[in-house]
C-alpha positions in Angstrom: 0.0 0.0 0.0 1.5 3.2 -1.4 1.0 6.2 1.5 0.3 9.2 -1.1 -1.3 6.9 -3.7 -4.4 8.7 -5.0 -7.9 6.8 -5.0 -9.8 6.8 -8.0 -12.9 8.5 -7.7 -15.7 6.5 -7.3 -18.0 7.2 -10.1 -21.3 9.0 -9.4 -24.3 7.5 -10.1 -27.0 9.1 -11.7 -29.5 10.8 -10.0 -33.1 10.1 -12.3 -32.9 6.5 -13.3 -35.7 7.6 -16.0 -34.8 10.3 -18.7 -37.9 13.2 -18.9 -39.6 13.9 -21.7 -39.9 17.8 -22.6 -43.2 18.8 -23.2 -45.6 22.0 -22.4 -48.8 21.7 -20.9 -51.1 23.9 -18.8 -51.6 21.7 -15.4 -52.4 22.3 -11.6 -51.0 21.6 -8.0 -54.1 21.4 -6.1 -52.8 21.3 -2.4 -54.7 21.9 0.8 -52.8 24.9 1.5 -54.5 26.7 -2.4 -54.1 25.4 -5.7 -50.8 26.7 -8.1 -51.3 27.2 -11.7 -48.6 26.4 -14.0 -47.0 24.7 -16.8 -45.8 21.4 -17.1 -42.0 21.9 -18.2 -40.8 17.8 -18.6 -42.3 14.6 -17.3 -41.2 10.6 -16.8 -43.2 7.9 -15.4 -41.2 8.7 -12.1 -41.6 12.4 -11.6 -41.8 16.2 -13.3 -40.8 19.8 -13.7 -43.8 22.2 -12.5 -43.5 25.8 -13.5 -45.2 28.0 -11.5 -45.0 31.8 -10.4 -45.1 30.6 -6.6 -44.1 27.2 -6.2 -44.7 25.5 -2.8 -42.2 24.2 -0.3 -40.1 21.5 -0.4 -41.5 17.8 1.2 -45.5 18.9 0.3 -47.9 16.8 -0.9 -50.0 17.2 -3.5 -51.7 16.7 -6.8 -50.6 16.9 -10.2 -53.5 17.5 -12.8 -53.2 18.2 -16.8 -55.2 17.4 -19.6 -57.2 14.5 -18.3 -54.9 12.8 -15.9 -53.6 13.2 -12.6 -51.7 11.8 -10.2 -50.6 12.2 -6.5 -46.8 13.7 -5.7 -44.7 15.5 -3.4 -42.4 18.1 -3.8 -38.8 17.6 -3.9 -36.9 20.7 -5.0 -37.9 23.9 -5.0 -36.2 26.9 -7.1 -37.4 30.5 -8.0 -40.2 30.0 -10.7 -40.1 26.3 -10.4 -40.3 22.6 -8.6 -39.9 19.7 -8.8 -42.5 16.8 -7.9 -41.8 12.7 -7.1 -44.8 11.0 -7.9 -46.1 8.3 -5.7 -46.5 5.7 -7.9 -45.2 5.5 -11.6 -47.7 6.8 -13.9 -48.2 4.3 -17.2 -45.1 5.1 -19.9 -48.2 5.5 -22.4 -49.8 8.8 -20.8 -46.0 10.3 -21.0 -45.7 9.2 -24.5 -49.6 10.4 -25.1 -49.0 13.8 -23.4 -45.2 14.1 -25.5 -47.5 14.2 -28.3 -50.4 16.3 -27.5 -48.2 19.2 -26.3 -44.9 19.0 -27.4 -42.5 21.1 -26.4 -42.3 24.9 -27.7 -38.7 26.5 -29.0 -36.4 27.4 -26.3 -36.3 31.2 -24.6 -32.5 30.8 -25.0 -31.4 32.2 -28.5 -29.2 30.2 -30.2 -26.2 32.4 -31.3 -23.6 31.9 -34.2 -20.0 30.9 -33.5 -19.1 34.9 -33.8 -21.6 35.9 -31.1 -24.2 37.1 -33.9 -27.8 36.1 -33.9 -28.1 34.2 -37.3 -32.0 35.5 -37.5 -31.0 39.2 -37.5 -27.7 39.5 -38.6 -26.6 41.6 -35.9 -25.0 41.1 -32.2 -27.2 41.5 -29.7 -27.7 44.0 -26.8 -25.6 43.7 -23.5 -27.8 42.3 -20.9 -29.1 45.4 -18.7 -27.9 45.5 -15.2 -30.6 46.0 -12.1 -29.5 48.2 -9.5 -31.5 48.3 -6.5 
């Protein structure tokens, strides 16, 4: 046994054991505490991506409804304008695969820019991002 040998790292494994699908759909967290609106923003047979302006706390139950399904989840992360729900049993791979094609996802918000920094659409460089002061 070498005294400075270095280990090799054990390899991470991968958090979601299920890849989402993107899609966008209007849905609802109904939850005791009010009901959010939102947007559904990806979805697996194990879990999705909520949109919402106010998304609830971390470790809350709740609902999931869109289109004509729903399903009962909790909340496992939580970030500014989104969340993330686990549901609580695996909905069928056929209502992810018939919601992926119902309401697929829309273009991205982030503008794809050529390899000189121009936008391709316009021709032109685009505006420095404004700063907020407060």
């Amino acid at each position: 046994m070498k005294m400075f040998a270095r280990r090799k790292p054990a390899t991470v494994p991968d958090r979601r054991s299920i890849a989402r699908v993107r899609v966008d759909c209007v849905a609802m967290l109904i939850m005791p505490s009010g009901n959010r609106a939102g947007r559904l923003f990806d979805i697996s047979t194990h879990g999705a991506r909520f949109v919402t302006q106010d998304p609830p706390a971390r470790d809350v139950s709740a609902i999931l409804e869109w289109h004509s399904h729903d399903a009962y989840c909790h909340i496992i992360w939580t970030k500014p304008g989104m969340c993330g729900v686990e549901f609580d049993r695996p909905i069928p791979a056929k209502v992810v695969d018939d919601l992926a094609g119902a309401a697929p996802a829309g273009p991205r918000l982030v503008q794809r820019m050529a390899d000189d920094g121009t936008d391709p659409e316009k021709g032109c460089r685009p505006a420095p991002p404004a700063r907020f002061v407060g």
